[in-house]
One Martini backbone bead per residue (centre of mass of N, CA, C, O) as a GRO file, in nm:
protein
   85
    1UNK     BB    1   0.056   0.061  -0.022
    2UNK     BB    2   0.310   0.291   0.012
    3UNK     BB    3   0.356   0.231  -0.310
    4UNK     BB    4   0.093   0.353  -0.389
    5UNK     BB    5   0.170   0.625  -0.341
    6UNK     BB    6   0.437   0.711  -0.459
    7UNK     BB    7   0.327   0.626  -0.755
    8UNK     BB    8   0.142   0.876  -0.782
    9UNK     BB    9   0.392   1.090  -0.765
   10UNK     BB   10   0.489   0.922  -1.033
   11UNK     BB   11   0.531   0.977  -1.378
   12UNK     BB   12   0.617   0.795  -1.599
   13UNK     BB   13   0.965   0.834  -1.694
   14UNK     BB   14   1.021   0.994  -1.448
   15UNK     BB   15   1.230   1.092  -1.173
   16UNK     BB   16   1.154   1.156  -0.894
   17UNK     BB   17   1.255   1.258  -0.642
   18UNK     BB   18   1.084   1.135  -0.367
   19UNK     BB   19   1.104   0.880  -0.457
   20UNK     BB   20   1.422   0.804  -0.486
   21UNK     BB   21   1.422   0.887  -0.143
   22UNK     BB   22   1.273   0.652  -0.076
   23UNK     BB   23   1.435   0.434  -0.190
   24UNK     BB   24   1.693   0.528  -0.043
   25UNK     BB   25   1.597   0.575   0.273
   26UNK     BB   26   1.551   0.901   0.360
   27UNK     BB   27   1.249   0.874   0.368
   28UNK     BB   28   0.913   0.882   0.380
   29UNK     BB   29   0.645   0.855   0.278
   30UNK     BB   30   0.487   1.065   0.472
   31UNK     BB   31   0.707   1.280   0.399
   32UNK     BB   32   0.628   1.317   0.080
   33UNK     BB   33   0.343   1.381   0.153
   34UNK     BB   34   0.389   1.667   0.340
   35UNK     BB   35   0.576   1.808   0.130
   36UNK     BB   36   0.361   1.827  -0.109
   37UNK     BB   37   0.149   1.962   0.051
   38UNK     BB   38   0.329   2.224   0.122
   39UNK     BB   39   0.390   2.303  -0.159
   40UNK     BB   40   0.080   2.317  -0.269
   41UNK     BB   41   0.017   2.550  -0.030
   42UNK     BB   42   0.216   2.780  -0.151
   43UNK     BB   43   0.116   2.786  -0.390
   44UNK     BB   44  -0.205   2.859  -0.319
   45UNK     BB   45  -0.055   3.143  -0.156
   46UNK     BB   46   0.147   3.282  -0.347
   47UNK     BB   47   0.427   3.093  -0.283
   48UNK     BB   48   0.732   3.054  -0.317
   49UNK     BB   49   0.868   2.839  -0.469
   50UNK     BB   50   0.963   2.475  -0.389
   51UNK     BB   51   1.172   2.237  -0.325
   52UNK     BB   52   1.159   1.938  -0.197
   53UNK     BB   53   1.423   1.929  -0.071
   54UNK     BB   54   1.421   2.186   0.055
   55UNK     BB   55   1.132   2.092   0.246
   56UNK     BB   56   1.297   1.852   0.397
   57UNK     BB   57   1.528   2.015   0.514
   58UNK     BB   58   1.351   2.196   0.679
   59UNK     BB   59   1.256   1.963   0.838
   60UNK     BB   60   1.514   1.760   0.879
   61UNK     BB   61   1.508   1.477   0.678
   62UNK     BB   62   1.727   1.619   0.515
   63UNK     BB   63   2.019   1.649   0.406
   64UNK     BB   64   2.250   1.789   0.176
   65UNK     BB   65   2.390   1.544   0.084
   66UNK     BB   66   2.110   1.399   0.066
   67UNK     BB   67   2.028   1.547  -0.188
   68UNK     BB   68   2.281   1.561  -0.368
   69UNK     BB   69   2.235   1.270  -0.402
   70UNK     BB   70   1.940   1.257  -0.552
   71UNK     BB   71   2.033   1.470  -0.767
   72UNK     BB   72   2.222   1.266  -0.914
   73UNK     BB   73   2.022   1.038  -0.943
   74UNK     BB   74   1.827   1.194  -1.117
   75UNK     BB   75   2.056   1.278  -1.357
   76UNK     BB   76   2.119   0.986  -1.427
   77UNK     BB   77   1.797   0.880  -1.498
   78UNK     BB   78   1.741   1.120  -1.713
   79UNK     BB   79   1.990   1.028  -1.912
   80UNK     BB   80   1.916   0.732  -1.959
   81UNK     BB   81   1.637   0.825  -2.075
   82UNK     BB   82   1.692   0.992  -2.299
   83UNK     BB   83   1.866   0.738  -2.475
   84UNK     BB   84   1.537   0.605  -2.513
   85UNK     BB   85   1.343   0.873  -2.666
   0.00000   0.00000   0.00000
């Protein structure tokens, strides 16, 4: 079931941050529905976009190091991803 929610995250072929960050076992399925719950609020509230690497950081569930984690292995499957498209 909690893959179930992951994979709503996330469409198609792209390898969305939160997924990524959640396979690599850096946060949890409810921590990456709260982040994007609370970006989602930004929005309608027409609060400055964040990214979810940034509002899982100030909420203290990833450190910078693994932030950069993900953006690297997110860049890595973007990459992949494209030699296939």
């Amino acid at each position: 079931m909690e893959n179930d929610s992951i994979e709503n995250h996330s469409n198609g072929f792209s390898p969305k941050f939160g997924k990524i960050a959640v396979d690599m076992e850096f946060i949890t399925a409810e921590q990456l529905t709260e982040a994007l719950a609370e970006q989602a609020e930004d929005s309608l509230n027409n609060r400055p976009h964040r990214f979810i690497g940034k509002i899982l950081s100030e909420k203290g569930w990833m450190t910078n190091e693994q932030v950069n984690i993900v953006l690297l292995n997110f860049l890595r499957r973007l990459s992949s991803i494209g030699d296939y498209v």
